[in-house]
C-alpha positions as CSV (number, residue, x, y, z in Angstrom):
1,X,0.0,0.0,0.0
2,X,1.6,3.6,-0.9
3,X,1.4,6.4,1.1
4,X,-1.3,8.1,-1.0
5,X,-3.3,5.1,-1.0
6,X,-2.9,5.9,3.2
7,X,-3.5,9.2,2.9
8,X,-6.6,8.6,0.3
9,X,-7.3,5.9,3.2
10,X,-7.5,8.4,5.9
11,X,-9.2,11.2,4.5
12,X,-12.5,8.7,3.5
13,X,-12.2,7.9,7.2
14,X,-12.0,11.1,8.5
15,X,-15.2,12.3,6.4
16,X,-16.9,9.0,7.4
17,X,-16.6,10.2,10.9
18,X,-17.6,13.9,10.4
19,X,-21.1,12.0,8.8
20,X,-21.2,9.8,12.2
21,X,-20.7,12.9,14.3
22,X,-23.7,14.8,12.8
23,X,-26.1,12.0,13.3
24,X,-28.3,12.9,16.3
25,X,-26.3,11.7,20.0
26,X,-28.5,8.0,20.1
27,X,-27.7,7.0,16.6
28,X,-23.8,7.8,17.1
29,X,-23.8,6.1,20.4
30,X,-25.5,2.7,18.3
31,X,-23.2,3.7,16.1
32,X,-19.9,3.1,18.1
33,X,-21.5,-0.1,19.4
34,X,-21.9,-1.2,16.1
35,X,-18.8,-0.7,14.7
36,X,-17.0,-2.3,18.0
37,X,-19.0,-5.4,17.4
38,X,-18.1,-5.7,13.6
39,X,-14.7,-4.7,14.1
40,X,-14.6,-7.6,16.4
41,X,-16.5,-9.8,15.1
42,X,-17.3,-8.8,11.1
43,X,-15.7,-9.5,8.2
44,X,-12.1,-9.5,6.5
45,X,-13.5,-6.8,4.0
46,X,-14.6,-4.4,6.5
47,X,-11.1,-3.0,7.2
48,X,-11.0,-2.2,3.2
49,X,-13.1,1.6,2.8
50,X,-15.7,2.0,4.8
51,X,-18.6,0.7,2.6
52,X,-20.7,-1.3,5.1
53,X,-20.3,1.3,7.8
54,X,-20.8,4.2,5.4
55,X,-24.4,2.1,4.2
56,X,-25.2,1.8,7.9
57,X,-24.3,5.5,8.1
58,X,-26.5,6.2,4.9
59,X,-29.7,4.3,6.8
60,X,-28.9,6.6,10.2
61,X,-28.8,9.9,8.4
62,X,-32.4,8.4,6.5
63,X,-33.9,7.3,9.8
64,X,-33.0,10.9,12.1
65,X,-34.5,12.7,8.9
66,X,-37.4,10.9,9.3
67,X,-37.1,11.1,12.9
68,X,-37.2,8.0,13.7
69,X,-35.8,6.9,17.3
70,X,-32.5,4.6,16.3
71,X,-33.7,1.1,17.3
72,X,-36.7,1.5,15.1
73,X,-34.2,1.5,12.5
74,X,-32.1,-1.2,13.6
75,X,-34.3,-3.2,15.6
76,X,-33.8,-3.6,19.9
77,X,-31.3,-6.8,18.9
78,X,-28.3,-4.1,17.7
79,X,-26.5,-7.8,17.2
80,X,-28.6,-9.3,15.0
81,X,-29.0,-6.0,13.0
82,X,-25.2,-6.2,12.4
83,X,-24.9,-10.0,11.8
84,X,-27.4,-10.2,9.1
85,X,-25.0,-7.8,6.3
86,X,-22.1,-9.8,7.2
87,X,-23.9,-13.8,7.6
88,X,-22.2,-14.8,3.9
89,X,-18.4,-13.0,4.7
90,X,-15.2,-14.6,5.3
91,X,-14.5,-13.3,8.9
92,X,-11.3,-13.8,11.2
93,X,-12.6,-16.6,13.0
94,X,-13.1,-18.5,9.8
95,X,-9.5,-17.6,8.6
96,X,-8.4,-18.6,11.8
97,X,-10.2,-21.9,12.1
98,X,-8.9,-23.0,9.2
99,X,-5.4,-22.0,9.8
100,X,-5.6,-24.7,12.8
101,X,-7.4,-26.9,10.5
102,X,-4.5,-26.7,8.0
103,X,-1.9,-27.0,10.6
104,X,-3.8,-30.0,12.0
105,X,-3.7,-32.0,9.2
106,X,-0.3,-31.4,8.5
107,X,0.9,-32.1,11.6
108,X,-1.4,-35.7,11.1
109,X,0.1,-36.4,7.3
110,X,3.9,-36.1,9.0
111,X,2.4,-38.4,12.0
112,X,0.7,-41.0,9.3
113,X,3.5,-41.0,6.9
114,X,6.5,-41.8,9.6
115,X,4.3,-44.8,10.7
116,X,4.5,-46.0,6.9
């Protein structure tokens, strides 16, 4: 990655932020939560851009217009409102699963072919 892809990088960021920090105080406060939990939890893509946070973003900025209070828009289960977006993506766990898988099986093949 070059430094103006970093730079390009940070200034998305930075304007992704100035949207969250306009939203009315509840929505940026389900907000945070939300983007704890994904960052935590979500997918391997979510660290490239901010395209699923900036879509959450996107449905915030429609729900406050409409005043609508935030969990109307996302529901009282904030998890399940995150998990559905990301049910079909590669996430850590998965990468790291099958790291120990791999690492398993090799360890196995050495084990299996000494007894030969």
């Amino acid at each position: 990655m070059g430094i103006q892809e970093i730079i390009k990088g940070k200034k998305e960021w930075r304007a992704h932020m100035a949207r969250v920090k306009s939203l009315p105080q509840d929505y940026q406060i389900v907000y945070k939560e939300i983007q704890k939990y994904l960052f935590k939890v979500g997918p391997v893509q979510l660290t490239e851009g901010t395209g699923l946070l900036s879509e959450i973003v996107d449905l915030f900025e429609d729900g406050a217009a409409l005043g609508k209070d935030v969990l109307e828009v996302t529901g009282k289960d904030v998890a399940a409102f995150c998990d559905d977006p990301i049910k079909d993506s590669k996430t850590y766990a998965d990468i790291y699963q099958e790291s120990v898988n791999q690492k398993v099986n090799k360890a196995m093949k050495k084990v299996t072919d000494k007894k030969k």
